[in-house]
GUVOSE-361450 format. One record per residue: residue number from 1; residue in one letter; chain; y, x, z of N, C-alpha, C in turn. Coordinates in steps of 0.02 Angstrom, whole numbers. Atoms other than C-alpha are relative to their C-alpha. Layout:
<recs>
  nr rest kette     nY     nX     nZ    caY    caX    caZ     cY     cX     cZ
 NUM    A     A      Y      X      Z      Y      X      Z      Y      X      Z
...
</recs>
This chain:
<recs>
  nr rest kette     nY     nX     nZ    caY    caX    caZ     cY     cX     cZ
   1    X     A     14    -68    -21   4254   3774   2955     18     47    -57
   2    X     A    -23    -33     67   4323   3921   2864    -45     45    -15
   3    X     A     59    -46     14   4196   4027   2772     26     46    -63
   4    X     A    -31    -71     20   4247   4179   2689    -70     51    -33
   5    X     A     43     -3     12   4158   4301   2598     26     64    -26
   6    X     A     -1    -97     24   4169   4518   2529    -48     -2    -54
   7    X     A     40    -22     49   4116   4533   2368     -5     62    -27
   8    X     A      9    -46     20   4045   4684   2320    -26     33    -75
   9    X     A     11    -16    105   4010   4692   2112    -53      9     31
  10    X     A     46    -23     13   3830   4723   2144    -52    -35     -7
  11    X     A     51     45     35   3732   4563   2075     51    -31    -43
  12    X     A     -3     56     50   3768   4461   1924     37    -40     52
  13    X     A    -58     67    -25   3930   4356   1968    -21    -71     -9
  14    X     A     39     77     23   3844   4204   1893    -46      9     57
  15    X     A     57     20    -59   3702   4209   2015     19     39     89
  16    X     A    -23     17    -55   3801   4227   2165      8    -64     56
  17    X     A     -2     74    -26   3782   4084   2274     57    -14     19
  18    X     A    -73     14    -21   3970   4121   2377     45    -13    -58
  19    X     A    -37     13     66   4030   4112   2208      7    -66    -29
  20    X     A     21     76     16   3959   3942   2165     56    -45     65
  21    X     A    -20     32    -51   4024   3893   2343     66     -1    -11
  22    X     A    -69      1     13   4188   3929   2289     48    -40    -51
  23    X     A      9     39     47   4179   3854   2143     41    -88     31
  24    X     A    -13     93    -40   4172   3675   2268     67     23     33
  25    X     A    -40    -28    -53   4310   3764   2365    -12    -16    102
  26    X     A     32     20    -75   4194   3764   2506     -8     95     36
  27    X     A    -27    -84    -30   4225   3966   2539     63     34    -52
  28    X     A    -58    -39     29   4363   4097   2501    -36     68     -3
  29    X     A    -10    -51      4   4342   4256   2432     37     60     29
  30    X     A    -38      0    -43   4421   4367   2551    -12    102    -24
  31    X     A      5    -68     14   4456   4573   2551      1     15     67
  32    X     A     17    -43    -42   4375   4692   2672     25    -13     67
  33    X     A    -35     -8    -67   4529   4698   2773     17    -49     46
  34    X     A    -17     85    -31   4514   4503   2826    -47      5     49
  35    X     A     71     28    -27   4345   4521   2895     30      1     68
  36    X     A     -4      9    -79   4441   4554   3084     27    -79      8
  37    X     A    -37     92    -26   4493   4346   3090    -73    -23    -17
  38    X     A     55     29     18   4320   4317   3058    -58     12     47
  39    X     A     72    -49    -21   4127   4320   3137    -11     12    -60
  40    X     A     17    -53     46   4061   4435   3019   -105     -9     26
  41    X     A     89     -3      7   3848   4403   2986    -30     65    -49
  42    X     A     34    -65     24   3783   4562   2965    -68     14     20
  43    X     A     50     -7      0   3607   4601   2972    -29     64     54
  44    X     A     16    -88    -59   3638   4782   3076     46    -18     49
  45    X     A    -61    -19    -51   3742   4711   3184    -50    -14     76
  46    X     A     26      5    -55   3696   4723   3394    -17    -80     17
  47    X     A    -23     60    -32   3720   4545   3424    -49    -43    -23
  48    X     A     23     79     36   3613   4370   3384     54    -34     -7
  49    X     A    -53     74     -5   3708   4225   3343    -36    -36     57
  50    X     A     18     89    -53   3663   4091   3483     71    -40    -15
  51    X     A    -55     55     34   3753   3939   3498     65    -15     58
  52    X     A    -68      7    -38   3878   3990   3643     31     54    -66
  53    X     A    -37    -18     61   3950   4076   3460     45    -53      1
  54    X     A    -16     25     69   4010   3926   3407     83    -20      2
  55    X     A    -86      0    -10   4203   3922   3492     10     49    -42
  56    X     A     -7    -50     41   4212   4077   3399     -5    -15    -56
  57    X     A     -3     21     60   4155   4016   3238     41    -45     -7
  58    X     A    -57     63      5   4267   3853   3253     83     46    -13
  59    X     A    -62    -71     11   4413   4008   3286    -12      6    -47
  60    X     A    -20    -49     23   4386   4106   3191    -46      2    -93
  61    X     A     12     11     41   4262   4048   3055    -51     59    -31
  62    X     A     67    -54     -5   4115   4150   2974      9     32    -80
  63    X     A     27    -41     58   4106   4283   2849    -61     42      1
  64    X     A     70    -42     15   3968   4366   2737     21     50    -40
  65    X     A    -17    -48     79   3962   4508   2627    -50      4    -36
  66    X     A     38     -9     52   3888   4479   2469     -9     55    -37
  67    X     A     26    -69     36   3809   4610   2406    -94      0    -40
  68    X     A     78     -6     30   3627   4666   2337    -45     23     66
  69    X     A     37    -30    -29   3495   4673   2456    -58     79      1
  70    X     A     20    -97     12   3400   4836   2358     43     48      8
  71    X     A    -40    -64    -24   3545   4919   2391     28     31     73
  72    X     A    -16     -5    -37   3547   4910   2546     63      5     53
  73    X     A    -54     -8    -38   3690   4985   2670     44    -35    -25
  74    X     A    -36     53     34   3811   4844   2650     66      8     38
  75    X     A    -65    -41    -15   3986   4910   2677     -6     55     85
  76    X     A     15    -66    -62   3904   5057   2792     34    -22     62
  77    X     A    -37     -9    -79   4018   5085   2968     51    -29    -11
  78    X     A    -57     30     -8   4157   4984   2900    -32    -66     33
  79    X     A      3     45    -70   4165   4875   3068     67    -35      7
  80    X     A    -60     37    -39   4293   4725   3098    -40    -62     14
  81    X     A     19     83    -21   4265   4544   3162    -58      9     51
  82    X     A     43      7    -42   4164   4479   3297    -77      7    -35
  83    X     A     54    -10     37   3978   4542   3220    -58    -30     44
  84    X     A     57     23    -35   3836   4458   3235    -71     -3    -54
  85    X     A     52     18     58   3655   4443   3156    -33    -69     29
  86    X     A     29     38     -6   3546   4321   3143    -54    -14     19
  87    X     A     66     -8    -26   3392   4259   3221    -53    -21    -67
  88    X     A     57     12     53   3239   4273   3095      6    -80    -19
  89    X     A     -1     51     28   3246   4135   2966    -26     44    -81
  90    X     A     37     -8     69   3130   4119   2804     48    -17    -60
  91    X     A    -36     13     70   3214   4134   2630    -38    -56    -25
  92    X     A     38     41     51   3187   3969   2529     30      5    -71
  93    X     A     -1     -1     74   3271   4021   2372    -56     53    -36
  94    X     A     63    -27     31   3182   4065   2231    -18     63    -27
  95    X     A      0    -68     19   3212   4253   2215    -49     34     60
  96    X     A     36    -44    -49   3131   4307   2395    -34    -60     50
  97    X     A     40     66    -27   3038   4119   2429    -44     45     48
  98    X     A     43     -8    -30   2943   4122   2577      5     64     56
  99    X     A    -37    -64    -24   3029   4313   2640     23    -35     69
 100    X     A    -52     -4    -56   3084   4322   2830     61     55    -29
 101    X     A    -62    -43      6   3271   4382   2829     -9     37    -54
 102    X     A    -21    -13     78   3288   4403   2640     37    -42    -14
 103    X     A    -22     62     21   3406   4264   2647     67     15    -51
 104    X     A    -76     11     40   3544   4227   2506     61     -6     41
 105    X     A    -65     -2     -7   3722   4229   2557     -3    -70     31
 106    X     A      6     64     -9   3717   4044   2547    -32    -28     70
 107    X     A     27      4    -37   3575   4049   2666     15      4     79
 108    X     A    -14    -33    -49   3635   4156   2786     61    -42     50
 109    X     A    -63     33    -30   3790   4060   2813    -19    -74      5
 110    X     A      3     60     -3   3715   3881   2812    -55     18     78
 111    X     A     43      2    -89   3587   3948   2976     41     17     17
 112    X     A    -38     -4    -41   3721   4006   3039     59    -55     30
 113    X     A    -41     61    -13   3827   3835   3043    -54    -43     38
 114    X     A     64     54    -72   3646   3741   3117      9     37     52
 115    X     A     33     -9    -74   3621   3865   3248     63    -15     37
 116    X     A    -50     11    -17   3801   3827   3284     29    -60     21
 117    X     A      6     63     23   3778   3648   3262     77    -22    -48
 118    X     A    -35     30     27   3901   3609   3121    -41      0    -77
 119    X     A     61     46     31   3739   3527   3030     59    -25    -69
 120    X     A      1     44     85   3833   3412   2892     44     81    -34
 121    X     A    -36    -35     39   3952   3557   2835    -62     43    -18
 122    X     A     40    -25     31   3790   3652   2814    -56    -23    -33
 123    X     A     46     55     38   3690   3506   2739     46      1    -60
 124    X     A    -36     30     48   3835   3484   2618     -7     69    -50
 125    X     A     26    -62     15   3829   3675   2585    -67      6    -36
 126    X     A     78    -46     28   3648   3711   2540    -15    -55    -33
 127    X     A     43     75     54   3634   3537   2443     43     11    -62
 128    X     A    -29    -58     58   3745   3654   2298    -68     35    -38
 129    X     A     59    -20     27   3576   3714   2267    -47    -28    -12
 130    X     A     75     23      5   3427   3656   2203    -77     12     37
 131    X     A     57    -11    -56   3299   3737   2301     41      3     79
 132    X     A    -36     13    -50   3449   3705   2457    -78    -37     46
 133    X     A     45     46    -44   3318   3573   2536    -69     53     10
 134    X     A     45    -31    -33   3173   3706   2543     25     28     38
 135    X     A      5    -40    -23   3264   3812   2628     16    -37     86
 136    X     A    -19     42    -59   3320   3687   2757    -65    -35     23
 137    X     A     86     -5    -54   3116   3631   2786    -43     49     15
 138    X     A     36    -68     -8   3060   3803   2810      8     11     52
 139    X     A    -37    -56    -47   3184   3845   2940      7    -57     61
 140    X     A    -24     52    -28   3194   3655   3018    -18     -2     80
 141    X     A     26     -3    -56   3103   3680   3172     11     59     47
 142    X     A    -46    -45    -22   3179   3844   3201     65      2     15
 143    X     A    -59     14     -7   3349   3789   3181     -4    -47     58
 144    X     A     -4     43    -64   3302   3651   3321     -3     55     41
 145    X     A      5    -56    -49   3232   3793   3431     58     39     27
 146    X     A    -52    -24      5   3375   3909   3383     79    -17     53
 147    X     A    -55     32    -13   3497   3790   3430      6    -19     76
 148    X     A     23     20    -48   3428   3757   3600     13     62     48
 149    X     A      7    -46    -20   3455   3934   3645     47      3     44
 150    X     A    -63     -2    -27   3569   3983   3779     12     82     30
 151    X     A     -8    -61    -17   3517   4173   3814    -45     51    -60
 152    X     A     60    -64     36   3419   4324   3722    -67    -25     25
 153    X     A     54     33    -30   3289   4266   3835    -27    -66     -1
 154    X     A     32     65     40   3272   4112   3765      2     -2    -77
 155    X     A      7    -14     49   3272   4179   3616    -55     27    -27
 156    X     A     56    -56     -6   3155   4296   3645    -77    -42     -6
 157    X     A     56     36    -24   3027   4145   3702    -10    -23    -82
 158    X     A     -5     32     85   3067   4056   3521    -50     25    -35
 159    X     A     54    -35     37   2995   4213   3440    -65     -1     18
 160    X     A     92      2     -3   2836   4204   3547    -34    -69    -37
 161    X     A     36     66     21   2815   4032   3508     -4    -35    -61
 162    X     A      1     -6     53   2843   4043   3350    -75     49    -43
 163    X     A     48    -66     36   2717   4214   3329     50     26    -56
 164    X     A    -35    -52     29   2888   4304   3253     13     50     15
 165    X     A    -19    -86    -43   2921   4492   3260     72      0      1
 166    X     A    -62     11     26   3103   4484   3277     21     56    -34
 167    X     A    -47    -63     43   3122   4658   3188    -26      9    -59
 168    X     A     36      0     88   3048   4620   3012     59     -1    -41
</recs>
């Protein structure tokens, strides 16, 4: 799967996780104007991921944009690629442990390969990290759920049965 990635200078290059990932040559660094061959995981975008995504991701492959979460607006209204967010998942690294949707880069793009089901590429992914395995028993029973989904409305049930707000 191809995973891609918009870096924006605004954390410490060393503690970038897509950076590390690249490192394995397990993502590409990619500019702005790539993001339309891509889904694009954005946090404001209309959309969930579910897992009729995942012809699309197999296409077309998933980008993030790394950036700083205090800074919020993360390349504002610049809009390309199929956009999608994600359904609530707990941060297990160790900057926003324990945080709904504070997730690392890393993060973001390894729930997005479970809810997709392409499991080992995101087992192989988040095991680059050391705290990788918390974040994958935090989220484990959600990612089953997740994955099970086939509408908003079964999405929707997840969150009750969970007791999540989905707009935190």
């Amino acid at each position: 799967m191809r995973i891609g990635y918009v870096y924006l200078h605004q954390d410490d290059p060393a503690k970038s996780t897509m950076k590390k990932l690249q490192k394995f040559k397990m993502a590409e660094q990619i500019n702005r104007d790539r993001m339309g061959g891509y889904v694009v995981l954005r946090y404001d975008a209309d959309r969930t991921l579910l897992p009729d995504d995942r012809s699309a991701v197999e296409r077309k492959g998933i980008c993030i944009i790394e950036g700083s979460w205090n800074l919020g607006d993360l390349l504002g209204s610049y809009r390309k690629g199929i956009e999608r967010k994600l359904p609530v998942l707990m941060a297990g690294n160790p900057v926003n442990f324990g945080k709904f949707n504070k997730l690392s880069s890393v993060e973001a793009v390894v729930g997005a390969l479970f809810i997709t089901g392409h499991i080992d590429q995101a087992k192989g992914m988040i095991g680059k990290f050391t705290w990788g395995h918390t974040f994958i028993e935090l989220n484990m029973e959600l990612f089953k759920s997740y994955s099970a989904c086939q509408t908003m409305e079964d999405l929707e049930n997840v969150y009750l049965e969970f007791d999540i707000d989905p707009n935190i």
